[in-house]
C-alpha positions in Angstrom: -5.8 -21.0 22.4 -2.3 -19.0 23.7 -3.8 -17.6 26.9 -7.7 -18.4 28.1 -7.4 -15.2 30.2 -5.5 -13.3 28.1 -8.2 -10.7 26.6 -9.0 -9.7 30.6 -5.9 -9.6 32.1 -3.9 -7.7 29.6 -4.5 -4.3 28.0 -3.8 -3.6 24.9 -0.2 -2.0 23.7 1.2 -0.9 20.6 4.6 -0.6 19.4 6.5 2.8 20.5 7.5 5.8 18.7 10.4 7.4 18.5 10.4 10.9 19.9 9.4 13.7 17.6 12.1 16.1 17.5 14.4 13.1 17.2 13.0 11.4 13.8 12.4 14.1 12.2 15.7 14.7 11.9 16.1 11.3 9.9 14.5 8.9 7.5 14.7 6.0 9.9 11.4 4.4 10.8 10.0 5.9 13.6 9.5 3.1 15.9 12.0 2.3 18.8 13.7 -1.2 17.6 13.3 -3.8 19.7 10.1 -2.0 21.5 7.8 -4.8 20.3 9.9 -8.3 21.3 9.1 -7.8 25.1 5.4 -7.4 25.0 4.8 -9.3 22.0 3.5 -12.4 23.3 1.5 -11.0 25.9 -0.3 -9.3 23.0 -1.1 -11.9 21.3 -2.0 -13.8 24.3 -5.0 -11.6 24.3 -6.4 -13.6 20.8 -9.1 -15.3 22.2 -9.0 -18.0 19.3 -12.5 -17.1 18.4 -15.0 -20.1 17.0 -15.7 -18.1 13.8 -12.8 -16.0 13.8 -14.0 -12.5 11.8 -10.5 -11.1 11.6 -9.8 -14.2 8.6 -12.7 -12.4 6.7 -11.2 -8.9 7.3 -8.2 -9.9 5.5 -8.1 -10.1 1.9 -5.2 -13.1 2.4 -7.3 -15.1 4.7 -4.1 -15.2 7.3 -4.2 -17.6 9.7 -4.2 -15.0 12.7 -5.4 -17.1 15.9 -2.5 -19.8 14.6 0.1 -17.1 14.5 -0.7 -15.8 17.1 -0.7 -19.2 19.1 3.0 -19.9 18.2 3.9 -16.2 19.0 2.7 -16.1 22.7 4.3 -19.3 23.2 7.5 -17.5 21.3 7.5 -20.4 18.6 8.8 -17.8 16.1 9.7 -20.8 13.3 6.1 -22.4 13.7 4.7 -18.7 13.8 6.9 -17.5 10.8 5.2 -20.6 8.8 1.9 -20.2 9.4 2.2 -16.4 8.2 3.6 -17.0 4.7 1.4 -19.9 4.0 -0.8 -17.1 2.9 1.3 -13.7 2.7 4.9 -13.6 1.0 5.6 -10.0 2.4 4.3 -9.5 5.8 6.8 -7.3 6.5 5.6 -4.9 4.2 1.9 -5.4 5.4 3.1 -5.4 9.2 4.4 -1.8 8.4 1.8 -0.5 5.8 -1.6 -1.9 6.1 -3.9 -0.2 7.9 -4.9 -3.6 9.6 -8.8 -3.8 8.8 -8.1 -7.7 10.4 -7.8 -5.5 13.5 -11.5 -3.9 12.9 -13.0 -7.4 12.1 -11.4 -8.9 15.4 -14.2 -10.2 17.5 -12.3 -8.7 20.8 -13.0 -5.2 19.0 -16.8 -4.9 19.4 -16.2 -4.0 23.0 -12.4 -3.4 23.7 -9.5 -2.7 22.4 -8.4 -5.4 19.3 -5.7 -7.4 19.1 -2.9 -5.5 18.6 -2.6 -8.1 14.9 -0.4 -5.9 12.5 2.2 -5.5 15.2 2.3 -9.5 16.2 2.7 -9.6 12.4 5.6 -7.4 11.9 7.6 -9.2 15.1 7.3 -12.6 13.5 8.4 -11.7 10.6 11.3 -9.4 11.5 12.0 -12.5 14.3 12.0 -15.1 11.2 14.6 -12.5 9.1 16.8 -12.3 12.2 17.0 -16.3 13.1 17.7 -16.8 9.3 14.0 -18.5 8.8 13.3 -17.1 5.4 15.4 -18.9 3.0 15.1 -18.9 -0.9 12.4 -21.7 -1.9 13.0 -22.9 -5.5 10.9 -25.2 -7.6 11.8 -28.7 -7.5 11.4 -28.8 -11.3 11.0 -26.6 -14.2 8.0 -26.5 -16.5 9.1 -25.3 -19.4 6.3 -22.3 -19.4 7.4 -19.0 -19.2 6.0 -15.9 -17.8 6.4 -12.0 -18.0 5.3 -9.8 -15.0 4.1 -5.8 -16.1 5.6 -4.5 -12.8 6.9 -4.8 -9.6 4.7 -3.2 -7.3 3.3 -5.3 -4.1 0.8 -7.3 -6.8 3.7 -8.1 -9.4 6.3 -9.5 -7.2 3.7 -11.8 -5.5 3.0 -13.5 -8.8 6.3 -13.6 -9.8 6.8 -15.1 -6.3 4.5 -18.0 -6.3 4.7 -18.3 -10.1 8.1 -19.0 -10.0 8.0 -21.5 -7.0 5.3 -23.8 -9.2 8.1 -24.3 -11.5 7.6 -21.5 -14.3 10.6 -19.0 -15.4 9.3 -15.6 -14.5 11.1 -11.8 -15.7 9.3 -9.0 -13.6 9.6 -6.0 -16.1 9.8 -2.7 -14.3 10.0 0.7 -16.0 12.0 2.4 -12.6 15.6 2.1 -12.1 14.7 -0.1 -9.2 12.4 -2.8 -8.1 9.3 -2.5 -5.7 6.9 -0.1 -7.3 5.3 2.4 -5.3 6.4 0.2 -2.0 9.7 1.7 -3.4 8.9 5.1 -4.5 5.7 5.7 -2.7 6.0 4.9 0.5 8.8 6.9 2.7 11.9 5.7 4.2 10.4 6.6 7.7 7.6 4.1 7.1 9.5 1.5 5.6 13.2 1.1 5.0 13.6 -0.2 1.5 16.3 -2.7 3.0 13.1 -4.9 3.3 12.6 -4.3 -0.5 16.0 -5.5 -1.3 16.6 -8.3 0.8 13.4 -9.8 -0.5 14.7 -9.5 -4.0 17.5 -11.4 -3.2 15.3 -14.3 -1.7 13.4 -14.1 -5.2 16.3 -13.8 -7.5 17.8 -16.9 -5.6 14.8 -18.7 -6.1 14.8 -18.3 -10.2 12.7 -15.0 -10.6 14.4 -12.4 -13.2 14.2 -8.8 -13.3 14.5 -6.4 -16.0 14.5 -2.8 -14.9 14.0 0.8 -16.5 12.1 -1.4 -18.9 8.5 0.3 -20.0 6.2 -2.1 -21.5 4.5 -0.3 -24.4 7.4 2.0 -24.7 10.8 0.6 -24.6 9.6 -3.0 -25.6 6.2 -3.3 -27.8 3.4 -5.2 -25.8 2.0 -7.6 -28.6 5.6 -8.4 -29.3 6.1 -9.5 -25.5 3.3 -11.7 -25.6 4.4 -13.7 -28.3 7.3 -13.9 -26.6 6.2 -15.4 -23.1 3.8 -18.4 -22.6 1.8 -16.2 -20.5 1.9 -12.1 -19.0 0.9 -10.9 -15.9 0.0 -6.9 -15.4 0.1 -5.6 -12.3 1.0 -2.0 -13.4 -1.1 -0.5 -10.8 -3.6 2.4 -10.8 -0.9 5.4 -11.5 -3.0 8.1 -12.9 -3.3 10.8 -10.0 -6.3 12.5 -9.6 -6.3 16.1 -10.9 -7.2 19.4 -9.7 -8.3 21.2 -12.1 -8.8 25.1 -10.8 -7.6 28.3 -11.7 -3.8 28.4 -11.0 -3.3 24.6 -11.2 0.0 25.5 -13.9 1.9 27.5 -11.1 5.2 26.0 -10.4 5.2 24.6 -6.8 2.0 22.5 -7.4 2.6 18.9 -7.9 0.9 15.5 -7.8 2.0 13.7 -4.8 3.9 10.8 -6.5 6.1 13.9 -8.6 7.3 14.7 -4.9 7.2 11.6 -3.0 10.0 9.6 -5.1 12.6 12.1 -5.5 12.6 12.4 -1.5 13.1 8.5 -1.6 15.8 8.9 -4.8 17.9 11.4 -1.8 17.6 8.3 0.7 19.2 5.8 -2.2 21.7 8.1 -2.6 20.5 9.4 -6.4 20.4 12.9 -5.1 21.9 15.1 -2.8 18.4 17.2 -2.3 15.2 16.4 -4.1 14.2 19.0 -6.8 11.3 19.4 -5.2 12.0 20.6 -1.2 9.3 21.8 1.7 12.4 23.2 3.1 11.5 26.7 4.4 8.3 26.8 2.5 4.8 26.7 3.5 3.1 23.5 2.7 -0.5 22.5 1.6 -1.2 18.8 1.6 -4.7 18.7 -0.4 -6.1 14.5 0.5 -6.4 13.4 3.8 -5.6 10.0 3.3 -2.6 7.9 3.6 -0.9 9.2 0.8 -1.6 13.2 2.1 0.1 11.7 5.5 3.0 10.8 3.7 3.9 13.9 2.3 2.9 15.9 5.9 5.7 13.3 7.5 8.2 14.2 3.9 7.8 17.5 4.5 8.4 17.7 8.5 12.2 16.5 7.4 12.2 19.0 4.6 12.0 21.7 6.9 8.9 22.8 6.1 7.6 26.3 8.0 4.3 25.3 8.3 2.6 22.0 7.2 -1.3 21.8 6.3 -3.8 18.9 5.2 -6.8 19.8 3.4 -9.8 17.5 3.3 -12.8 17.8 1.6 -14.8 15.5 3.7 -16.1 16.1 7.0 -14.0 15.1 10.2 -14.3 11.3 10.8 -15.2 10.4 14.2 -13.6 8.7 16.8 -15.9 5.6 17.2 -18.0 3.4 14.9 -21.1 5.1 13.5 -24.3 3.1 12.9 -23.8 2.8 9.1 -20.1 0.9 10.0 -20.8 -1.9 12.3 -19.1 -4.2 13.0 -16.7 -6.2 11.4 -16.9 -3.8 8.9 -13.9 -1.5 8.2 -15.3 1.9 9.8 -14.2 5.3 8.9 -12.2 6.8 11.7 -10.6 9.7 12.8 -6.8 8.4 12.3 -3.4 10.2 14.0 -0.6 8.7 12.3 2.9 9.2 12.9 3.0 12.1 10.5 0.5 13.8 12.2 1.9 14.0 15.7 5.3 15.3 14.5 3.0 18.7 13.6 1.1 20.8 11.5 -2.8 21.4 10.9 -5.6 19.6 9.8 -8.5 21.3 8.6 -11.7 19.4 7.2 -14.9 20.5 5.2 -12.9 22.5 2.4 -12.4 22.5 -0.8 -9.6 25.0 -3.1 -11.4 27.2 -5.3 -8.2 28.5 -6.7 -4.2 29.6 -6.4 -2.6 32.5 -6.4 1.5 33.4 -7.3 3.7 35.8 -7.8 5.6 37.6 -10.7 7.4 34.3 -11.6 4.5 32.4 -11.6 5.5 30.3 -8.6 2.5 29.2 -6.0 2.5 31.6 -3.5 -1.4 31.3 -1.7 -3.9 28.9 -1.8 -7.7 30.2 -1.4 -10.4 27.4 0.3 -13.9 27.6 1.1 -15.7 25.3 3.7 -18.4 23.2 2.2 -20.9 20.9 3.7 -23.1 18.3 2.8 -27.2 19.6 1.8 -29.4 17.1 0.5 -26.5 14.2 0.0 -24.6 17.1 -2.4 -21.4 19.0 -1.1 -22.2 22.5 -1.4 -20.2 25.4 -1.0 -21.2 27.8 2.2 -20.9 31.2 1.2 -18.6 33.8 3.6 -16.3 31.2 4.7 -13.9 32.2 1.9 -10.3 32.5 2.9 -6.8 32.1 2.2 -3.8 30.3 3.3 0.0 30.5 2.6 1.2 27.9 -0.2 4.2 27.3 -1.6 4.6 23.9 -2.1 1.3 21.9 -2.7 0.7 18.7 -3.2 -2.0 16.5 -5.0 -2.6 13.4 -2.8 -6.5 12.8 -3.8 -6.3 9.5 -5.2 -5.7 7.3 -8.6 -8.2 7.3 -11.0 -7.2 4.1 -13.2 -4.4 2.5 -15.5 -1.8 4.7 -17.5 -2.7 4.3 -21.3 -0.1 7.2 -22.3 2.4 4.7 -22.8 0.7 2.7 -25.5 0.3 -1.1 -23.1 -3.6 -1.3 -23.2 -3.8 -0.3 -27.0 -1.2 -2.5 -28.4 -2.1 -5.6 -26.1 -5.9 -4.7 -27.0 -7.4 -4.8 -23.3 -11.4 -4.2 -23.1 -11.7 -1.5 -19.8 -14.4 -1.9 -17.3 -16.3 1.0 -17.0 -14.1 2.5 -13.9 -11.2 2.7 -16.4 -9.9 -0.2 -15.1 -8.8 -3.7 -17.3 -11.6 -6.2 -17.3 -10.9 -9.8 -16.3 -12.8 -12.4 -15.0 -12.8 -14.5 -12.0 -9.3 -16.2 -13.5 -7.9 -12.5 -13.9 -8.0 -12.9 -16.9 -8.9 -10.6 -19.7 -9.9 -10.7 -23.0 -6.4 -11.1 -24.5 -5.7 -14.9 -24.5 -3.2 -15.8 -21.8 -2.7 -12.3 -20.6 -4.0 -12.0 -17.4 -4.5 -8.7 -14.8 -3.8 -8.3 -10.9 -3.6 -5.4 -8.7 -4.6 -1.7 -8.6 -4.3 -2.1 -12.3 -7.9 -4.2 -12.6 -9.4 -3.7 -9.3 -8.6 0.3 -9.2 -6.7 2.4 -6.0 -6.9 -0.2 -3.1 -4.6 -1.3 0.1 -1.6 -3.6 -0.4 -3.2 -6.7 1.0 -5.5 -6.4 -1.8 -2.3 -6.2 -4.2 -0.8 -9.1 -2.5 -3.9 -11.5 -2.4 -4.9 -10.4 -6.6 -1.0 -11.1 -7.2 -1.1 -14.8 -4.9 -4.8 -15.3 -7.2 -3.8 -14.2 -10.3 -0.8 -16.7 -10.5 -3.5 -19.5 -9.7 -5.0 -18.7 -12.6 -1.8 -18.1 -15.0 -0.6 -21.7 -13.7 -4.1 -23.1 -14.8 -4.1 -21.4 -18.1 -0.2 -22.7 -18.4 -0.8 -26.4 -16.6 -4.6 -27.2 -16.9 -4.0 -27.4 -12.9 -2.9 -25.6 -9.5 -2.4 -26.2 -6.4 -1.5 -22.7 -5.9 -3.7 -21.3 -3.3 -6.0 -18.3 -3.9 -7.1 -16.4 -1.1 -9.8 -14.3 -3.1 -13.4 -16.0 -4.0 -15.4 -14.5 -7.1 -17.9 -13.4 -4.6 -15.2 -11.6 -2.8 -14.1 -9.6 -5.8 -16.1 -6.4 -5.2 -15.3 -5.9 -1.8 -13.7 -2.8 -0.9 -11.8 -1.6 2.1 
């Protein structure tokens, strides 16, 4: 245990923020560097190395918290740095990204403030960069086997990770210009810098893993053709179909899907662009999604320049504490201020668009919403609370509704869907295709990127089965785990 008295004598504190009018006007993450070092191990002093310690169950990887967090309060950042990718290859993209439900399983959390977990994560790890403790780790042998990987999103480049460290020669095939999937495209600069991205595709290419970009499997290269070329295939193309809205005025110009806008405001940041075709600058914005992805296109369009930002949800306001159908450990529904949302704008709740409006040119100039409510466990629409708000830029952020079959990969491979849309596998990942196997958004459907992470980690398990007969690979997700959803 790091500190017996830990929990009582020290509050709780979070990394800081940078001030608002100063990063939003840049793409830098918005936390202060070096904020977390000198607090740190008091932090995770406060893990009170728990008996049956809940937070392991609130993490799809299983990490080792109370041990991390051990060697962190005593600043053992080598030991700590161990101990965290014995079950999770990128925690610094979960340290930055995950919305932490280890945090709302922490058994300090039914009656105080959690353990600050996600950012004792992201200081090991950026600790274990800095010292020069993550170093390429390359099979001591070859097997012979090969492997292709259907993209390089968070699931894909775990597989490729841990398949190509039990000794198999692994190509990640990614139809972008550049590797990393929505983590690259999808997620803003501000939340995470993509240097993370690249340094950890140097680590992989130096320990064997190949990549082969602006590739699309179905498309550019024929998937039935690819699988008699490779011993085995792992897809881990994620859930990419975006969730439509399909209302009077949809075809104006100015309404997009959030993933048309997000990646050309990450293409201006690589230097592809000198400004995205698609700008909030001096526009009024609509957001429609309150989730994550809705946040990231309020904190997009704050550096745009936006006049005016505004995040539609249909659902009514979370609250601010547990209600009695989320106890705890469960992951509850909360009323969440992320950083996009302090740097401005409005956030209204209990709506939903019943059409747009634009002008001459048929560009989106108004966006008309009426508040709904829920009658009888139906949302229903509450007549005279029509109105209408300035629009013109909107975006989509409402979700993923399954796998892209446009491009021809599902057909020509021959994958059986489940009845979500998603590809069908069993508890090996695999599907119904003979040593082609499925991990990620792409068989479980829209989900967080520790899911991606621990699918990828169990999907290789059972890819180096299929390919050995044997693993010793480790695989943080049980059968009976497969249907939980956070």
């Amino acid at each position: 245990m790091a500190d017996p008295k830990g929990f009582l004598t020290t509050g709780r504190e979070v990394a800081q923020t940078r001030p608002v009018d100063e990063r939003v006007k840049d793409w830098n993450e918005v936390y202060v560097p070096g904020s977390l070092l000198p607090i740190i191990s008091k932090q995770a002093g406060r893990c009170m190395d728990c008996g049956i310690p809940f937070c392991h169950q609130g993490c799809p990887l299983g990490n080792l918290i109370p041990e991390w967090n051990d060697y962190a309060y005593r600043e053992d950042w080598t030991a700590a740095s161990e101990r965290l990718h014995a079950t999770n290859n990128f925690p610094e993209f979960t340290g930055r990204l995950c919305p932490a439900p280890c945090e709302s399983a922490c058994v300090l959390g039914i009656n105080q403030p959690a353990v600050t977990i996600k950012n004792v994560e992201v200081s090991i790890i950026d600790q274990a960069w800095d010292r020069g403790d993550v170093t390429p780790q390359p099979p001591e042998r070859l097997s012979g086997k090969t492997v292709a990987v259907i993209g390089s999103g968070p699931a894909g480049l775990a597989a490729a990770q841990q398949l190509t460290r039990a000794g198999h020669t692994v190509a990640v095939y990614e139809r972008a210009d550049r590797i990393g999937g929505l983590l690259r495209y999808g997620i803003p600069e501000f939340k995470m810098e993509k240097s993370h991205i690249n340094r950890r595709i140097e680590q992989m290419r130096a320990e064997g893993t190949k990549f082969r970009t602006e590739v699309e499997v179905g498309k550019d290269v024929d998937a039935a053709k690819l699988r008699r070329r490779y011993d085995a295939v792992v897809i881990a193309a994620g859930a990419t179909v975006s969730r439509d809205l399909p209302v009077p005025g949809r075809e104006l110009n100015g309404v997009h899907f959030a993933m048309e806008y997000l990646p050309l405001a990450n293409k201006v940041q690589e230097g592809d662009l000198t400004v995205s075709p698609i700008t909030a600058e001096g526009k009024h914005v609509v957001v429609i999604g309150g989730g994550d992805t809705g946040a990231d296109c309020v904190g997009t369009a704050h550096r745009q320049g936006a006049l005016s930002v505004t995040q539609l949800e249909i659902m009514p306001r979370p609250g601010e504490d547990r209600n009695a159908n989320q106890p705890w450990p469960t992951f509850p529904m909360l009323y969440k201020v992320t950083s996009a949302h302090e740097e401005g704008g409005d956030r209204i709740y209990s709506v939903s668009t019943t059409h747009f409006e634009g002008d001459e040119e048929g560009n989106v100039q108004s966006l008309h919403l009426i508040e709904v409510e829920f009658t009888d466990g139906k949302l229903e629409q509450k007549p005279g609370t029509e109105r209408t708000i300035p629009a013109q830029l909107v975006t989509l952020a409402m979700g993923f509704t399954g796998t892209d079959q446009a491009n021809g990969l599902v057909q020509q491979f021959g994958l059986d869907l489940d009845a979500r849309g998603n590809i069908a596998r069993d508890d090996d990942y695999a599907t119904n295709v003979g040593g082609v196997f499925v991990a990620g958004d792409a068989g479980r459907g829209q989900s967080l990127i520790v899911w991606a992470i621990a699918e990828g980690r169990s999907a290789a398990r059972g890819v180096d089965r299929f390919l050995t007969g044997a693993s010793a690979l480790p695989s943080p997700i049980r059968p009976t785990d497969r249907s939980m959803m956070v």
